[in-house]
C-alpha positions as CSV (number, residue, x, y, z in Angstrom):
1,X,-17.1,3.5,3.8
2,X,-14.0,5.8,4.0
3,X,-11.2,4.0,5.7
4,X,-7.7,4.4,6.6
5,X,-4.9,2.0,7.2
6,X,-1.6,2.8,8.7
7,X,1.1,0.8,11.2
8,X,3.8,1.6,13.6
9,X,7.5,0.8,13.6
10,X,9.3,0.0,16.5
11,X,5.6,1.1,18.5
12,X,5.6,4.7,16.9
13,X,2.9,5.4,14.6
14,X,4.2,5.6,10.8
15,X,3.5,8.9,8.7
16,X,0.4,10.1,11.0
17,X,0.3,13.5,9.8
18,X,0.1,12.3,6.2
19,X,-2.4,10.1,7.1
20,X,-4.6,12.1,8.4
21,X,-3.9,14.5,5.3
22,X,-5.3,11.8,2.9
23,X,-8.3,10.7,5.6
24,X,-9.1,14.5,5.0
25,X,-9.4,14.2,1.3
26,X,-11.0,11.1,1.1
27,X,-14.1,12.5,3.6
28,X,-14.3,15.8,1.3
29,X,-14.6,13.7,-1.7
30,X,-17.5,11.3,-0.4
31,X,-19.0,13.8,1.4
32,X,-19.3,12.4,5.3
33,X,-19.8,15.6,8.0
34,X,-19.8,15.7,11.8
35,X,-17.0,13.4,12.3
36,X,-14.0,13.6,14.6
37,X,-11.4,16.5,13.5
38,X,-8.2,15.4,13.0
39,X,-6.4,16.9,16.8
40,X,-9.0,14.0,18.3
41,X,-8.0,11.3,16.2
42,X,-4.7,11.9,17.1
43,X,-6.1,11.4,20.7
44,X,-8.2,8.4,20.1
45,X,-5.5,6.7,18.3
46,X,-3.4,7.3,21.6
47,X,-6.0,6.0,23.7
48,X,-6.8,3.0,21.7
49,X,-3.2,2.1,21.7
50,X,-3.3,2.8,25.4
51,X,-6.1,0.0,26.2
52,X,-4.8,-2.4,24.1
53,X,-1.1,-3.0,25.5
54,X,-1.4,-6.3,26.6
55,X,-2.2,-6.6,22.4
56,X,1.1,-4.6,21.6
57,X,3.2,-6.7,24.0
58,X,1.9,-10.1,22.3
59,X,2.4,-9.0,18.6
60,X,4.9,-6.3,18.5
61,X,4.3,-3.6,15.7
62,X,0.3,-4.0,14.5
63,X,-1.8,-1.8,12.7
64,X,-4.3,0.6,12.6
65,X,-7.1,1.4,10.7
66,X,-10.2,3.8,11.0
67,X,-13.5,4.4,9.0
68,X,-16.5,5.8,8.6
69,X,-20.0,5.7,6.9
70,X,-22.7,8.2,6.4
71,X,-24.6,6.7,9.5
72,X,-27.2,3.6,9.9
73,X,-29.9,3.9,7.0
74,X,-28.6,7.8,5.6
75,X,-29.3,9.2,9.0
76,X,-26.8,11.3,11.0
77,X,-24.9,11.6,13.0
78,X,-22.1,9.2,11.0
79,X,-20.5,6.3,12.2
80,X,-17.2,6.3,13.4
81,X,-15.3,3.2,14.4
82,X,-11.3,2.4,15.1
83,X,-9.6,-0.9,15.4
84,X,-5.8,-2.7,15.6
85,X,-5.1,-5.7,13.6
86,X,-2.0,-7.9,13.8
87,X,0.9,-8.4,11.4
88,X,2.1,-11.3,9.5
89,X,5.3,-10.7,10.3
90,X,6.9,-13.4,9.1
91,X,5.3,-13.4,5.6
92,X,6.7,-9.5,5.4
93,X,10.5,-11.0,6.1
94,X,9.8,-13.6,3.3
95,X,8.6,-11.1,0.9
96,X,11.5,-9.0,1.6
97,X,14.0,-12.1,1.4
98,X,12.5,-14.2,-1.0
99,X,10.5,-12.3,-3.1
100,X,6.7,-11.8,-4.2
101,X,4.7,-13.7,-7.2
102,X,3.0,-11.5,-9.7
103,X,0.2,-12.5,-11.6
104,X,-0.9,-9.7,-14.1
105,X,-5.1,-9.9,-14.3
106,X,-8.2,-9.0,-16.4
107,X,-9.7,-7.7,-13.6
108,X,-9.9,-3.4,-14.1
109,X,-9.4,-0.5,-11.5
110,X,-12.7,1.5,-11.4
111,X,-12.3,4.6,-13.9
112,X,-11.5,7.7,-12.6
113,X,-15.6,9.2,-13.2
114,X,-16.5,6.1,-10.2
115,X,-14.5,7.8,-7.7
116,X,-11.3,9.8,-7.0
117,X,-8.5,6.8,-7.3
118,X,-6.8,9.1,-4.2
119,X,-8.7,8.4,-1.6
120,X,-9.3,4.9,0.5
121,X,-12.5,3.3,0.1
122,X,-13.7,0.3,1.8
123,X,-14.3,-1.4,-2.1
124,X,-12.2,-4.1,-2.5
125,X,-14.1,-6.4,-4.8
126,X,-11.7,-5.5,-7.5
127,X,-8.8,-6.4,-5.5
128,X,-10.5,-9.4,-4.3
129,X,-10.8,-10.7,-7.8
130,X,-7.7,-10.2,-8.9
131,X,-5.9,-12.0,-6.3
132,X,-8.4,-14.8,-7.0
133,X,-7.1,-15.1,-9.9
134,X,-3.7,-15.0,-8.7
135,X,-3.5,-17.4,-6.4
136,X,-5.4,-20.5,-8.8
137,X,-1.8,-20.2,-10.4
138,X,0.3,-19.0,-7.3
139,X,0.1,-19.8,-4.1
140,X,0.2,-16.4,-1.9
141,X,0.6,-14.4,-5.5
142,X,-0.4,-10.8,-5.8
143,X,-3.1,-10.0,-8.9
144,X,-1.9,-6.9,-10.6
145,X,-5.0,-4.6,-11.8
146,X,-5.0,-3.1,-15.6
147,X,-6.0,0.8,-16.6
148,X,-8.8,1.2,-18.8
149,X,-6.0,1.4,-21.9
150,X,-4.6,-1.8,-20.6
151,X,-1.8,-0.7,-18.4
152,X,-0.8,-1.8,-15.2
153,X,-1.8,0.0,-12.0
154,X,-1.2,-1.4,-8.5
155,X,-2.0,-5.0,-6.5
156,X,-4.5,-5.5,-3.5
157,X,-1.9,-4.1,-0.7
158,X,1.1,-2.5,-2.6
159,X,1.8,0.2,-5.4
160,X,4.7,-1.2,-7.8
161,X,7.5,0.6,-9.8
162,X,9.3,-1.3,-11.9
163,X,13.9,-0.4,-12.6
164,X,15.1,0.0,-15.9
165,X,19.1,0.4,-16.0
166,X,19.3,1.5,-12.1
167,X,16.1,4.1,-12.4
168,X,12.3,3.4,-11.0
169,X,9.6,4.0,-13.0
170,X,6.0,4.2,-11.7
171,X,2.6,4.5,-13.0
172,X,0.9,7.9,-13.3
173,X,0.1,9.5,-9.6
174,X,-4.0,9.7,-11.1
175,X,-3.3,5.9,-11.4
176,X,-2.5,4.9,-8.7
177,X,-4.2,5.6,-5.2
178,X,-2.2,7.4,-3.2
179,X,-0.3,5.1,-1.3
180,X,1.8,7.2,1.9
181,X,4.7,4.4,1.6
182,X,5.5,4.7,-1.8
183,X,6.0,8.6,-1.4
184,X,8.1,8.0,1.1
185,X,10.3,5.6,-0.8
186,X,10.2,8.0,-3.0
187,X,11.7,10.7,-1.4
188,X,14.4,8.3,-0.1
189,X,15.1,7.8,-3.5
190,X,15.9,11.0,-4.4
191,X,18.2,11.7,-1.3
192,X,19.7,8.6,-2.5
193,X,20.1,10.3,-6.2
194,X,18.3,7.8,-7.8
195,X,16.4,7.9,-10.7
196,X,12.5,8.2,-10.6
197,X,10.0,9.0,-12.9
198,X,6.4,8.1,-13.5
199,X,5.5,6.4,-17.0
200,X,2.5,4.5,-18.8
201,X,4.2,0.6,-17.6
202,X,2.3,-1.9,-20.0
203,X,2.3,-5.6,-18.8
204,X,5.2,-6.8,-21.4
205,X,7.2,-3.8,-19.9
206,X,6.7,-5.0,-15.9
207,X,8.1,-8.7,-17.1
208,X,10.9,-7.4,-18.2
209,X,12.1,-5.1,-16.3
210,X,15.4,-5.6,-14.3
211,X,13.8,-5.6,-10.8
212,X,9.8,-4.4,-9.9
213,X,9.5,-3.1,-6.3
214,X,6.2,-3.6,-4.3
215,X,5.3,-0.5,-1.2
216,X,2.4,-0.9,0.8
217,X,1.1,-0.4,4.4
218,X,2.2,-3.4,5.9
219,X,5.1,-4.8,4.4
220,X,6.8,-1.6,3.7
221,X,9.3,-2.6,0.8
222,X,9.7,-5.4,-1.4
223,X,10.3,-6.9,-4.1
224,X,8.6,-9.4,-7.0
225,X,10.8,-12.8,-7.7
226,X,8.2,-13.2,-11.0
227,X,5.5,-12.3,-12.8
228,X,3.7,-15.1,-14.1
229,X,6.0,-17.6,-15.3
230,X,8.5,-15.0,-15.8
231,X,11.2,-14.4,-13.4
232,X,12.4,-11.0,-12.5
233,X,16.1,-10.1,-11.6
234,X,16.7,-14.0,-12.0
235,X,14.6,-13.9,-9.2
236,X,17.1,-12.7,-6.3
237,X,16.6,-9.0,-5.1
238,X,18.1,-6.3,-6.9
239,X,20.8,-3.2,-6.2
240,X,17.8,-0.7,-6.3
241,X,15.6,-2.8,-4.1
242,X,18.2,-3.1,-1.5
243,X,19.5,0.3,-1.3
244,X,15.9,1.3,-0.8
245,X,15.3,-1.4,1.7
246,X,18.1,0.1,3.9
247,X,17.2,3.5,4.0
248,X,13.5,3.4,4.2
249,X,14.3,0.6,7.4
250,X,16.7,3.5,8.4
251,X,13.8,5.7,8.0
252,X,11.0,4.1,9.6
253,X,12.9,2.3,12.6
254,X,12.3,-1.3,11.6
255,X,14.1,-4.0,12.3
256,X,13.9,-5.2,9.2
């Protein structure tokens, strides 16, 4: 299943147009043909925000997510489906304010000769074990995924970068899968003249770094209070973090 997963901000879609640039990729890679170009998802997204106001006015910001298949049993034409899904608001304003547990797993990210880590499957069994993992030794913690050469890569809903003397460091674009928020924190970074480069991060180096940041979908941006049993930043968010926080909630239009 090729999928895509995006939100609004203050009831305006978020980053549509690179959405729709990575939904385009993704569908070239698998393979999937006759399905809706991209000027008609723009017009079924409108409409299926349209008949579902009553569901905007009870939940405030939600998201969105589309997918596809080949069709039932191989045969065409494909299936096409879209859908909104609520928020947990309030566990995003914890995250941001309190922090987020990270649990560094076994559990490996498909190699790169499975399929193209930059597009968005609907495969989450990997993700799914890690966070098992996680949360046997933290409650509502994240299970970070390894390379193939042991190396960190990403968690279930969020890329991470870790800050080494007021500069961010992320894993290798080919490692990671794409995410839309963390290229846009990253060019708010650079407006911001800060530091960023992408490095090899090996699990001793994310538990000691002086703060990790967490971007994904939902949340936006955050920040990890630990991994394992190690706290980060003495566990309080860092300068970085916050400077980010502000502009990319400047950025996006959320209330924060």
């Amino acid at each position: 299943t090729a999928v895509e997963r995006l939100r609004t901000y203050g009831g305006a879609v978020f980053q549509l147009d690179a959405h729709l640039n990575r939904w385009q990729q993704t569908i070239d890679a698998i393979g999937i043909e006759g399905l809706p170009r991209r000027t008609a998802i723009e017009v079924l997204i409108g409409e299926l925000i349209g008949r579902n106001q009553a569901f905007h006015d009870a939940v405030g910001d939600f998201g969105i997510t589309w997918f596809a298949t080949p069709g039932s049993g191989g045969s065409q034409p494909p299936t096409f489906g879209m859908h909104l899904n609520s928020i947990d608001h309030d566990a995003v304003r914890r995250r941001r304010s309190r922090g987020q547990v990270l649990v560094v797993t076994d559990v490996a990210q498909p190699p790169e000769n499975t399929w193209p880590r930059a597009i968005k499957v609907r495969s989450r069994l990997h993700y799914y074990l890690a966070d098992q993992i996680a949360r046997r030794q933290y409650a509502e913690a994240l299970g970070v995924l390894l390379d193939q050469d042991g190396s960190v890569t990403e968690t279930s809903v969020a890329s991470l970068a870790i800050v080494e003397s007021a500069a961010v460091i992320s894993p290798p674009p080919d490692r990671e899968w794409g995410g839309i928020t963390p290229q846009v924190v990253q060019r708010l970074a650079a407006e911001s003249s800060i530091e960023w480069s992408h490095e090899v991060i090996s699990p001793e180096r994310l538990s000691t770094a002086d703060e990790v940041l967490l971007m994904g979908t939902d949340g936006g941006v955050w920040f990890a209070n630990r991994v394992g049993k190690t706290k980060v930043g003495g566990g309080q968010p860092g300068g970085v973090f916050k400077q980010l926080l502000r502009r990319f909630d400047d950025f996006s239009g959320c209330e924060g």
